[in-house]
Short mmCIF file of the C-alpha atoms (twelve columns), coordinates in Angstrom:
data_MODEL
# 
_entry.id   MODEL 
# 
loop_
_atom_site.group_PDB 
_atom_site.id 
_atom_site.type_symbol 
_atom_site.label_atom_id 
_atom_site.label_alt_id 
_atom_site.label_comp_id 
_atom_site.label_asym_id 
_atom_site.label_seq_id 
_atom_site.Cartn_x 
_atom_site.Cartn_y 
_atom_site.Cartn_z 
_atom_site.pdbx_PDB_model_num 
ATOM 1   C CA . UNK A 1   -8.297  -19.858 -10.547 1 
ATOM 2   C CA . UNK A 2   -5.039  -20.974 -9.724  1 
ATOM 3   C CA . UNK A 3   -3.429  -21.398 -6.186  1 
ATOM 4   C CA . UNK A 4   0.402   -20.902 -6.220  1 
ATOM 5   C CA . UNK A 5   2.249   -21.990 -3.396  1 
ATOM 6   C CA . UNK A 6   4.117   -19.204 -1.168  1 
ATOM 7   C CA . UNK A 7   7.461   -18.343 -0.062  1 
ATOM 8   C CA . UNK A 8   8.849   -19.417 3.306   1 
ATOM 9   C CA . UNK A 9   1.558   19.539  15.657  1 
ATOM 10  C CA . UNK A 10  0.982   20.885  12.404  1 
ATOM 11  C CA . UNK A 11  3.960   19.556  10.315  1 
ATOM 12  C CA . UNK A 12  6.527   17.373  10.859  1 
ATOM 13  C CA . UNK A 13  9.989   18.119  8.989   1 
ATOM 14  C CA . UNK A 14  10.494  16.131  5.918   1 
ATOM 15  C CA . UNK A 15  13.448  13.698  6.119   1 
ATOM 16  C CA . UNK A 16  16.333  14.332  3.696   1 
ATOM 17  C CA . UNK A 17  16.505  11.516  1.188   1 
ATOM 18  C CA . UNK A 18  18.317  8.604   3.156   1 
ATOM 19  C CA . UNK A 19  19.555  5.592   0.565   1 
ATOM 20  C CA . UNK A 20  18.139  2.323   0.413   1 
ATOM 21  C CA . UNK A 21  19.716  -0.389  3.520   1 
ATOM 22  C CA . UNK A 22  22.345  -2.479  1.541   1 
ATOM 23  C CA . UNK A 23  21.195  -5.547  1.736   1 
ATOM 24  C CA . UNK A 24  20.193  -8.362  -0.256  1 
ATOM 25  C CA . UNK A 25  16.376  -6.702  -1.249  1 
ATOM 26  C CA . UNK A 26  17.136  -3.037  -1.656  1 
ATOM 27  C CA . UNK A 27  20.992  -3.234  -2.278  1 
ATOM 28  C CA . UNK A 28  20.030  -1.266  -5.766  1 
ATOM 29  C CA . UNK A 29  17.212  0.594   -5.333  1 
ATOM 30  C CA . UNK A 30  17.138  3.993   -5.247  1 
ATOM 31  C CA . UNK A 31  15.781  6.507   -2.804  1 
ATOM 32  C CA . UNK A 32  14.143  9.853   -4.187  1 
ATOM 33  C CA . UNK A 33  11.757  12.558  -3.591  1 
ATOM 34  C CA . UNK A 34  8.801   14.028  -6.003  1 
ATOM 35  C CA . UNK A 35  6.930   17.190  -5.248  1 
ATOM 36  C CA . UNK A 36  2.893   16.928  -5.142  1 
ATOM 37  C CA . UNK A 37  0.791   19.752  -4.740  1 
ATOM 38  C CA . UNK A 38  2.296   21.219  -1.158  1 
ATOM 39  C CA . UNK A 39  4.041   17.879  -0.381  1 
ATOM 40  C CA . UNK A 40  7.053   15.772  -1.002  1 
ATOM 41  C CA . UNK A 41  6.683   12.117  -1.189  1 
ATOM 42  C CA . UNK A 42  9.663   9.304   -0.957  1 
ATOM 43  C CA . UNK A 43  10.023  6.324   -3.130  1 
ATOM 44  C CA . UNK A 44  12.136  3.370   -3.451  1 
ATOM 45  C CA . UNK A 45  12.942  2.984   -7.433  1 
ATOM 46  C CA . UNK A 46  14.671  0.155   -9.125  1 
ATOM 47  C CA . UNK A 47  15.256  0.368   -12.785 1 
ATOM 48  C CA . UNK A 48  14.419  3.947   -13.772 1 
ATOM 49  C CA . UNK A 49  16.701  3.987   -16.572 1 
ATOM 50  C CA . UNK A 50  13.921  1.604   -17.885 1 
ATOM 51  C CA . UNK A 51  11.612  4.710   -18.544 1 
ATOM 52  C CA . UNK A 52  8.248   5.389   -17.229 1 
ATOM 53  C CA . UNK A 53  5.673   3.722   -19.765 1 
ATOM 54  C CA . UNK A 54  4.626   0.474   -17.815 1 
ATOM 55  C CA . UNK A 55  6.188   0.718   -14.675 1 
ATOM 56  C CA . UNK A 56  5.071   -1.011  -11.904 1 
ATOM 57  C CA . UNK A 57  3.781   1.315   -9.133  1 
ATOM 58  C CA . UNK A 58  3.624   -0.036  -5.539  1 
ATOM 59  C CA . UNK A 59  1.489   1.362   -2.763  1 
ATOM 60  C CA . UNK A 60  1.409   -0.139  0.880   1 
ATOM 61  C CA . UNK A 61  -0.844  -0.497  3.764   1 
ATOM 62  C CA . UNK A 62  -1.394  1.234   7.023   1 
ATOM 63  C CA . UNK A 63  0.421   0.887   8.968   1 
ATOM 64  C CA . UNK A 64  4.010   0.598   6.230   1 
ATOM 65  C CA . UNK A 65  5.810   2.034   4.143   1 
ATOM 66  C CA . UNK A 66  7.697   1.639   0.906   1 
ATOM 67  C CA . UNK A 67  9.954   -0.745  3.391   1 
ATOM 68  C CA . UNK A 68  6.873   -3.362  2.884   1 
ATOM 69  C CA . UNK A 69  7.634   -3.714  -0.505  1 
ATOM 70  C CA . UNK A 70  11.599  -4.772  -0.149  1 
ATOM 71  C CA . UNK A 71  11.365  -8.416  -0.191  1 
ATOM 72  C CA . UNK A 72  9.546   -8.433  -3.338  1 
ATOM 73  C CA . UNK A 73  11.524  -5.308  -5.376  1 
ATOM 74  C CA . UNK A 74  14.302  -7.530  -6.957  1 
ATOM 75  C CA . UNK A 75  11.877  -9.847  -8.428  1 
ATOM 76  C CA . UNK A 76  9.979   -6.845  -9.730  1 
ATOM 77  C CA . UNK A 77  12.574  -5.667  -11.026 1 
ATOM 78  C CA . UNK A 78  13.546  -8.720  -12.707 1 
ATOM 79  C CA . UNK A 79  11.035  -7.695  -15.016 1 
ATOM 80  C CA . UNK A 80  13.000  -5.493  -16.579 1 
ATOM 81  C CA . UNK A 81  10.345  -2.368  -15.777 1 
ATOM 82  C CA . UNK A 82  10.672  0.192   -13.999 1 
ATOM 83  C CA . UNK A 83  9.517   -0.153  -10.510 1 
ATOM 84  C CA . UNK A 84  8.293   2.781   -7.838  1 
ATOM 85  C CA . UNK A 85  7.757   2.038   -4.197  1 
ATOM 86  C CA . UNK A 86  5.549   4.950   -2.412  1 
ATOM 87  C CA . UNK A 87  5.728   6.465   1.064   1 
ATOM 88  C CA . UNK A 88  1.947   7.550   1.151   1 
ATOM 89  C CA . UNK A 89  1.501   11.003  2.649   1 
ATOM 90  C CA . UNK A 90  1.954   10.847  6.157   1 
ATOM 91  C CA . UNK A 91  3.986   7.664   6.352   1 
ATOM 92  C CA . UNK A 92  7.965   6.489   5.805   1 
ATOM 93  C CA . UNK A 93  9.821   9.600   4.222   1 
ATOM 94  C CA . UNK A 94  7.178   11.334  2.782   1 
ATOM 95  C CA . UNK A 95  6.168   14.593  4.589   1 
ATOM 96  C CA . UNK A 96  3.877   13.808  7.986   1 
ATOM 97  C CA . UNK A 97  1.227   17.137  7.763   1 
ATOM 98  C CA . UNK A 98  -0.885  16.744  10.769  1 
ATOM 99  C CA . UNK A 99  -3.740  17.663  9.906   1 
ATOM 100 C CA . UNK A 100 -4.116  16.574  6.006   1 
ATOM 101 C CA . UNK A 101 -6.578  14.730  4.216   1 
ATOM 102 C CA . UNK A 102 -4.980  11.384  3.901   1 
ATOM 103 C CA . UNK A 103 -7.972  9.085   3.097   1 
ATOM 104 C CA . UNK A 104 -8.077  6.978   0.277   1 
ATOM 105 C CA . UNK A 105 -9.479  9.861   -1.759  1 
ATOM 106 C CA . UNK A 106 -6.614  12.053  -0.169  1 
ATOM 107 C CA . UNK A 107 -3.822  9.882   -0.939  1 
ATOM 108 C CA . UNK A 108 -5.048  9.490   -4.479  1 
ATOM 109 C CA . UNK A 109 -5.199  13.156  -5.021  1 
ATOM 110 C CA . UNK A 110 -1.559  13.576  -4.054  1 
ATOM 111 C CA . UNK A 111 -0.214  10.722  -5.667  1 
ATOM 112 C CA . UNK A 112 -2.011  11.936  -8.847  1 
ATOM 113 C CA . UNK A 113 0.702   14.882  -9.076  1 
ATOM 114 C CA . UNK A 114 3.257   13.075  -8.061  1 
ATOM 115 C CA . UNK A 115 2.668   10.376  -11.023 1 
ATOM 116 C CA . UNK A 116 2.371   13.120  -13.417 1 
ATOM 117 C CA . UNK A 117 5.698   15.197  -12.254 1 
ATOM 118 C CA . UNK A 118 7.676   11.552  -13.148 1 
ATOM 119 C CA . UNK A 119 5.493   10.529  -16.418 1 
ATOM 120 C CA . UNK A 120 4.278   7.373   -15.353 1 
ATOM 121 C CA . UNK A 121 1.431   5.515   -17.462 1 
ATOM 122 C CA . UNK A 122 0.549   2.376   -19.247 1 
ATOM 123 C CA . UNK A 123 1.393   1.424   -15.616 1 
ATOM 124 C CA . UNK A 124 0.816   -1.836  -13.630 1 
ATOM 125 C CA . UNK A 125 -0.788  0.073   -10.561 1 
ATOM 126 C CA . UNK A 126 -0.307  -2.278  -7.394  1 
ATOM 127 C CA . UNK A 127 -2.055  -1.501  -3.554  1 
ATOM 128 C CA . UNK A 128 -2.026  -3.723  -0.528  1 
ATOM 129 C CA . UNK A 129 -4.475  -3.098  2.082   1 
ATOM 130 C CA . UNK A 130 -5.206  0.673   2.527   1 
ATOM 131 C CA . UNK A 131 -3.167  1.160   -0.640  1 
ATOM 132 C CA . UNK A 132 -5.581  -1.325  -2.382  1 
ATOM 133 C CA . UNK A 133 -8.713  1.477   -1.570  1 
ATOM 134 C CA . UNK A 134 -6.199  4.231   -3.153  1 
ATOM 135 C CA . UNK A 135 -5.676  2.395   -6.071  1 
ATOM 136 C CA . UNK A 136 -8.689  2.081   -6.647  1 
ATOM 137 C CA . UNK A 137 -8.993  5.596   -6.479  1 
ATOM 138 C CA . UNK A 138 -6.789  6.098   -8.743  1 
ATOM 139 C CA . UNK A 139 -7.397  3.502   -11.429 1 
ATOM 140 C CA . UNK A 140 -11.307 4.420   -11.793 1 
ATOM 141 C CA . UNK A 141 -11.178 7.903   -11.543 1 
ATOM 142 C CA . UNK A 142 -8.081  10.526  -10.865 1 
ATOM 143 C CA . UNK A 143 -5.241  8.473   -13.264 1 
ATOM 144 C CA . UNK A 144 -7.527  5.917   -15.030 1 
ATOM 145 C CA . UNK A 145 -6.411  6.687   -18.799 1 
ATOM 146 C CA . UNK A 146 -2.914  5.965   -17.295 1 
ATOM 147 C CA . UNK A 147 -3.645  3.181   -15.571 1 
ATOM 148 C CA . UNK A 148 -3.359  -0.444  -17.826 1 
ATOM 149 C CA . UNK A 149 -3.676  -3.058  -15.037 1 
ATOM 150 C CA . UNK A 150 -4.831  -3.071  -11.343 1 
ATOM 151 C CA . UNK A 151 -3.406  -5.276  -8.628  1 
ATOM 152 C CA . UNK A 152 -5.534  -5.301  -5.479  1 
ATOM 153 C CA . UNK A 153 -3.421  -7.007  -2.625  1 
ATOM 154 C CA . UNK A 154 -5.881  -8.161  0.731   1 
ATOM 155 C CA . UNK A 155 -7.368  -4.751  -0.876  1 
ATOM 156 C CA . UNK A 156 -10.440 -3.045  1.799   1 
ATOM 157 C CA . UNK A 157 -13.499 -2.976  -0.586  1 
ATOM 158 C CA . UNK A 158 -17.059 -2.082  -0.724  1 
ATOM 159 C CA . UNK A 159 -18.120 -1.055  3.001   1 
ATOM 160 C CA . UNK A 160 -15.073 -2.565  4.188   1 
ATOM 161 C CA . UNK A 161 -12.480 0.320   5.393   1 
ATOM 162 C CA . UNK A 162 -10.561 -0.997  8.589   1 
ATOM 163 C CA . UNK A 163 -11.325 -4.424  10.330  1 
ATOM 164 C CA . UNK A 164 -12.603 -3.972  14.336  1 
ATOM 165 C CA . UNK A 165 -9.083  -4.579  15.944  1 
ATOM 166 C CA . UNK A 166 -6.463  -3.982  13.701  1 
ATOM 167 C CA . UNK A 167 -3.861  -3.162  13.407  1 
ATOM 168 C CA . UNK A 168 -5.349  -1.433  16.726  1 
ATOM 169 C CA . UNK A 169 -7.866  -2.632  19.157  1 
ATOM 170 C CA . UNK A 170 -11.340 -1.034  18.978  1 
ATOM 171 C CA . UNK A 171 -10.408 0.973   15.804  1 
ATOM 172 C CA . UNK A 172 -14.041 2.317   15.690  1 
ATOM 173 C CA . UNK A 173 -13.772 4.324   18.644  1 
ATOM 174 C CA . UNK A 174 -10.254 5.089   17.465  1 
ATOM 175 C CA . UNK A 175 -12.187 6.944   15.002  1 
ATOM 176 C CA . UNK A 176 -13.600 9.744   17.636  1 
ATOM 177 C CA . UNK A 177 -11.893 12.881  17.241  1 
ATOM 178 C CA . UNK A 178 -11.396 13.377  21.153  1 
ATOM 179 C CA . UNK A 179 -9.620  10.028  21.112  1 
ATOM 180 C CA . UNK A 180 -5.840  11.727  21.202  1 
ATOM 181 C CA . UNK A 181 -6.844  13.565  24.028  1 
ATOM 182 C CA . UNK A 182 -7.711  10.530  25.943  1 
ATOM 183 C CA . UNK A 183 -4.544  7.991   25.129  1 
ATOM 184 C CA . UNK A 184 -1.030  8.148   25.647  1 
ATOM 185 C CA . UNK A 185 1.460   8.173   23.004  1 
ATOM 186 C CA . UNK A 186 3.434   5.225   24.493  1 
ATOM 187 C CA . UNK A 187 0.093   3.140   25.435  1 
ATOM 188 C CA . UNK A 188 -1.344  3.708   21.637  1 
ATOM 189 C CA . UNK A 189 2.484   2.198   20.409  1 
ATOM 190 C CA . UNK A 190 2.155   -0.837  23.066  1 
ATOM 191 C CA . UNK A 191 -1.560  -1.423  21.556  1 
ATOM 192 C CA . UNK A 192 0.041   -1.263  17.995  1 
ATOM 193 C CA . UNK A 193 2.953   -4.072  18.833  1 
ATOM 194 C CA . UNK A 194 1.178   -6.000  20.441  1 
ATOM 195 C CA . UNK A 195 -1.913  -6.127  17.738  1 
ATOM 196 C CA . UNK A 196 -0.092  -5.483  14.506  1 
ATOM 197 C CA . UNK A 197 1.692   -9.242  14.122  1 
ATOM 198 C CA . UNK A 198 -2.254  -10.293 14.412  1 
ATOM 199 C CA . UNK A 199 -2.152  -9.542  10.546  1 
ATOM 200 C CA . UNK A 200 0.460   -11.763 9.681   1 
ATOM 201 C CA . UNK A 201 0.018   -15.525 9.574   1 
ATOM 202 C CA . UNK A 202 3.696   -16.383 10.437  1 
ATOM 203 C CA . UNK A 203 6.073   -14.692 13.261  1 
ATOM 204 C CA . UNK A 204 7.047   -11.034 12.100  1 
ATOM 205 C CA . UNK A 205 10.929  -10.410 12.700  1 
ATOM 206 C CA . UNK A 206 11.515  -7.665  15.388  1 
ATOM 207 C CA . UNK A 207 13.205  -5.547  13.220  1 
ATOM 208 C CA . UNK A 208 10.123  -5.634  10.568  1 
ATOM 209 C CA . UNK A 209 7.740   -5.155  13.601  1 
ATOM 210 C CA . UNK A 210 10.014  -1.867  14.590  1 
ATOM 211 C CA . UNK A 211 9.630   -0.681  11.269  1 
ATOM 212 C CA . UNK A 212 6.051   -0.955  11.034  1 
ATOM 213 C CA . UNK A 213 6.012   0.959   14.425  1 
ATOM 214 C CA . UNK A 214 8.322   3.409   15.715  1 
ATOM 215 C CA . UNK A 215 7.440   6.186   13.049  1 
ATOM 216 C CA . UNK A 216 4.201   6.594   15.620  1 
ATOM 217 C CA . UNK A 217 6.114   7.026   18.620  1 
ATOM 218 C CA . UNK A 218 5.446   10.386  20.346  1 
ATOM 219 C CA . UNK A 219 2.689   13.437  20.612  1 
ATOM 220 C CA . UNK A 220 2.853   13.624  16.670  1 
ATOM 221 C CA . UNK A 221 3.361   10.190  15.773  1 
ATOM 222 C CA . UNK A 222 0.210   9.411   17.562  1 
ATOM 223 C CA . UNK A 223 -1.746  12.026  16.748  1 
ATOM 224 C CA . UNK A 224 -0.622  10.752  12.762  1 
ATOM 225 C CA . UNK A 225 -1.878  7.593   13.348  1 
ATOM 226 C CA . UNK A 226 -5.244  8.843   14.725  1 
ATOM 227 C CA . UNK A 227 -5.624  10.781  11.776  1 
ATOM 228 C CA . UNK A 228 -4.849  8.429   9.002   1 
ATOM 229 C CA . UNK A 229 -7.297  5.743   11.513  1 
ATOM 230 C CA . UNK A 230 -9.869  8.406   11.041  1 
ATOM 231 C CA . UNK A 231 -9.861  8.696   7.716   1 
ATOM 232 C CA . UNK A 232 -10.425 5.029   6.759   1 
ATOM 233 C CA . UNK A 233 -13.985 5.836   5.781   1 
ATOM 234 C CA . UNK A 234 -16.774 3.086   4.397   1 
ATOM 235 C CA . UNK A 235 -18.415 5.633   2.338   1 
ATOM 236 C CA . UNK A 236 -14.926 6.537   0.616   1 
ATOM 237 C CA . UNK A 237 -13.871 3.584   0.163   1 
ATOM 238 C CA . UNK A 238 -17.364 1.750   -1.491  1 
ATOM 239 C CA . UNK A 239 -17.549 4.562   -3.889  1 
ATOM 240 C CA . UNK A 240 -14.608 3.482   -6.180  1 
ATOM 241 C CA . UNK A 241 -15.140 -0.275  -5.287  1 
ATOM 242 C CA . UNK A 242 -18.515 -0.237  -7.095  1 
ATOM 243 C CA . UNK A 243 -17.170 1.426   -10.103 1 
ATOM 244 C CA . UNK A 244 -14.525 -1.190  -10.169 1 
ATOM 245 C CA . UNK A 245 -17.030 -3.863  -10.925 1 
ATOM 246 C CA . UNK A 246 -16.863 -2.102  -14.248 1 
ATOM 247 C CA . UNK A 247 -13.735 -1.688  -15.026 1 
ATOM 248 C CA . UNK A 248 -12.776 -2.508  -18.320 1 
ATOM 249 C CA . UNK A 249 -8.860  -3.192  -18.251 1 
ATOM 250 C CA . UNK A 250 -6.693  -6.451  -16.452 1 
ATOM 251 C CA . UNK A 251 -6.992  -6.660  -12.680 1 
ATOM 252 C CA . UNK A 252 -5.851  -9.155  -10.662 1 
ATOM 253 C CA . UNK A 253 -6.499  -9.757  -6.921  1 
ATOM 254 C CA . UNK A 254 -4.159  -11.679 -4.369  1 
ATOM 255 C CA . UNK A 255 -6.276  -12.768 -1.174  1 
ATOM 256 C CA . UNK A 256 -4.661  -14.392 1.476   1 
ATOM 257 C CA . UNK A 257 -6.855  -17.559 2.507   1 
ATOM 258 C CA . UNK A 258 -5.677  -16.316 6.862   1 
ATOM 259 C CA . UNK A 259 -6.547  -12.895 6.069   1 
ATOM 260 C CA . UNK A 260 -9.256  -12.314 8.630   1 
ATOM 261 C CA . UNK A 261 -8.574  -8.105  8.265   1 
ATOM 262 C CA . UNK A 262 -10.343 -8.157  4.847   1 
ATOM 263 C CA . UNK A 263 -11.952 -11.398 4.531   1 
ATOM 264 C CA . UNK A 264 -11.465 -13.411 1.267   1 
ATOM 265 C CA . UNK A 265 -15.656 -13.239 0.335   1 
ATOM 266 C CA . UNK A 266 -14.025 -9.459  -0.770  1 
ATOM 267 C CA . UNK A 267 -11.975 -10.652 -3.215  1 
ATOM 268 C CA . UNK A 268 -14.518 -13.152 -4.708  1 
ATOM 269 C CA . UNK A 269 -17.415 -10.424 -4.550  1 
ATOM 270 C CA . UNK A 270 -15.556 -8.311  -6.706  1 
ATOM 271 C CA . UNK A 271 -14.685 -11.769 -9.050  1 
ATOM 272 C CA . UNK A 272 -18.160 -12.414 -9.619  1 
ATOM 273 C CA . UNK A 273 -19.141 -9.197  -10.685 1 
ATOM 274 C CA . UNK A 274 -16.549 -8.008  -13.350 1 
ATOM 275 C CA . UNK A 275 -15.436 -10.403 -15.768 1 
ATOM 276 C CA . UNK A 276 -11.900 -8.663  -16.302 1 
ATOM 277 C CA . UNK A 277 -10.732 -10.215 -12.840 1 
ATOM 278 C CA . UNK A 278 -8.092  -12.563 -12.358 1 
ATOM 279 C CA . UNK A 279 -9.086  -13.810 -8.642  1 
ATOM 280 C CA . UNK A 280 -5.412  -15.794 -6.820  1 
ATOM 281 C CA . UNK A 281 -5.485  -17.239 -3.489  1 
ATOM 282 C CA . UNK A 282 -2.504  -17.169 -0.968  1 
ATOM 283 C CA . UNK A 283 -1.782  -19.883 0.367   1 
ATOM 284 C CA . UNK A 284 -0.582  -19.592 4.202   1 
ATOM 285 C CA . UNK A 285 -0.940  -15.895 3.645   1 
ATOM 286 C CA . UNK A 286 -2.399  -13.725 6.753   1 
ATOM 287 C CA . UNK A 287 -2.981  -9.492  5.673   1 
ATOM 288 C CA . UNK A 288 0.279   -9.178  5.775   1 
ATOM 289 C CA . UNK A 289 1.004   -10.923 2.725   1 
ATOM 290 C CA . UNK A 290 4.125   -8.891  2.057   1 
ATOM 291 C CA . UNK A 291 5.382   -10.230 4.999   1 
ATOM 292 C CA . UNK A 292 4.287   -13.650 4.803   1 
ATOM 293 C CA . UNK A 293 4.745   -14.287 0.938   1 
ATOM 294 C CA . UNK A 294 6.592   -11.774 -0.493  1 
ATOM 295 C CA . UNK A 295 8.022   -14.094 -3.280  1 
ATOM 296 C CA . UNK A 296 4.550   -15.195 -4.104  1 
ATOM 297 C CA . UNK A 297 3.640   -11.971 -4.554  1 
ATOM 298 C CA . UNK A 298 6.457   -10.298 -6.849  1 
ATOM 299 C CA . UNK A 299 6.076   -13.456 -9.252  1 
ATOM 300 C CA . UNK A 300 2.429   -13.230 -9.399  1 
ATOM 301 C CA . UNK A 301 2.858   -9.344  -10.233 1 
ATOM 302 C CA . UNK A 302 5.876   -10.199 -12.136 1 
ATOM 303 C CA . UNK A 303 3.831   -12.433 -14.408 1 
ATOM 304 C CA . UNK A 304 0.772   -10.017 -14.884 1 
ATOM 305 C CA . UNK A 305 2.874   -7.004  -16.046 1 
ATOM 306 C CA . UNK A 306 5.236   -8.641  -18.777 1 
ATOM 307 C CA . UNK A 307 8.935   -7.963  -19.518 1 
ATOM 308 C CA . UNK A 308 9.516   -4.680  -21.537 1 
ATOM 309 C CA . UNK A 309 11.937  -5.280  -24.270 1 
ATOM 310 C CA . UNK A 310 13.218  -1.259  -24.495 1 
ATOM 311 C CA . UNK A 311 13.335  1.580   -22.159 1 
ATOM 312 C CA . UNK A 312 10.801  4.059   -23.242 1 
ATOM 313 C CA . UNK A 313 11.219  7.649   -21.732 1 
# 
């Protein structure tokens, strides 16, 4: 095992396409839309001219977006694959149906379309957090023959589906159904703020802590959070973890040593019990490890899904 240091209402309207902010992490990646079952979904792509056999595939936490991924996409990229950056359903771009199934099963079931619409496989399939419990989805079951390697970032596993406060306070009660009706919209956003940097184990920039944020701001914004906190179910997400311990392909996990949402004796759990995984520690790395090592991150990615020598379409 090595340890690599680290880089200092019903429905709302989908969101035209809006490109990529030009600066020094997204200046060329590309926003899109793909149609999924009754959905669209956004992405951030960078290089895909490359083709779609062994892209990598990025999907993000809750609370995020495809936004998380930005100070990692270049190095990505540098691999010369194609690389796809998800808005989830119900997050970023990507349409906000309220209500929707957006569980890890869910998300997994929507993505599946999506992944087949743009011919992805052979692909390095990377999740972070909540997007760690889709993945796995994913990988075991609903895209597994197109699946070749599994990164698991700070990933919830087993019985572990949210931690008890965050990136909210007392997320089980959270959970009640009648909890909407008993919160303000602009109390639920000044619980969020003020929780939310708990995750990271360095300062988060205000502008990164808006964007993590303001999407939930309002009647439906709140009751979109609520849902997708609802739906981070133990039993959903320990029935793909389990069949993970026998997964026979590459998967490497990236635990951040401050992570105290999903605790590192995850990560070495899973180690112990299937001999295919590649177990890395981050250094100085809270939950948010996007945020707090984001170059760590892309090379350690980078170096598990080699360069491609030729675009394959």
């Amino acid at each position: 095992m090595s340890e690599p240091n680290l880089d200092p209402a019903s429905q709302r309207p989908v969101q035209p396409p809006q490109p990529a902010r030009a600066d020094s992490s997204t200046s060329s990646a590309r926003r899109s839309v793909v149609r999924s079952i009754h959905y669209t979904l956004s992405y951030l792509a960078q290089n895909p001219e490359r083709g779609p056999r062994g892209a990598i595939v990025l999907l993000h936490d809750l609370p995020g977006g495809a936004f998380a991924w930005e100070g990692g996409l270049p190095g990505l990229a540098a691999t010369g694959r194609a690389v796809y950056a998800f808005d989830m359903l119900g997050y970023g771009q990507s349409a906000h149906p309220w209500p929707s199934d957006t569980s890890n099963w869910g998300q997994a079931d929507c993505l599946q379309y999506a992944f087949e619409a743009l011919k992805l496989r052979d692909i390095t399939l990377v999740g972070a957090g909540l997007g760690g419990a889709v993945a796995q989805t994913l990988a075991t079951r609903l895209y597994r023959d197109k699946v070749a390697r599994l990164v698991l970032i700070n990933s919830y596993l087993y019985n572990v589906a949210f931690a008890p406060n965050w990136p909210l306070t007392e997320m089980a009660k959270r959970q009640d159904p009648e909890a909407p009706h008993h919160t303000k919209p602009e109390d639920l956003l000044a619980d969020l703020r003020a929780t939310l940097p708990n995750g990271a184990a360095k300062a988060l920039p205000g502008a990164r802590l808006d964007a993590y944020t303001n999407e939930w701001q309002g009647k439906v914004g709140m009751e979109m959070l609520f849902q997708h906190v609802r739906l981070m179910r133990p039993d959903y997400v320990n029935s793909v973890s389990t069949d993970v311990e026998l997964w026979p392909k590459p998967i490497l996990l990236l635990c951040g040593d401050q992570d105290s949402v999903t605790p590192l004796g995850l990560g070495q759990r899973l180690a112990n019990a299937n001999p295919n995984v590649r177990l890395e520690i981050l250094r100085g790395a809270g939950h948010l490890a996007l945020d707090d090592a984001p170059g760590a991150v892309a090379q350690l990615v980078s170096d598990f899904a080699p360069v491609i020598d030729a675009p394959d379409s």
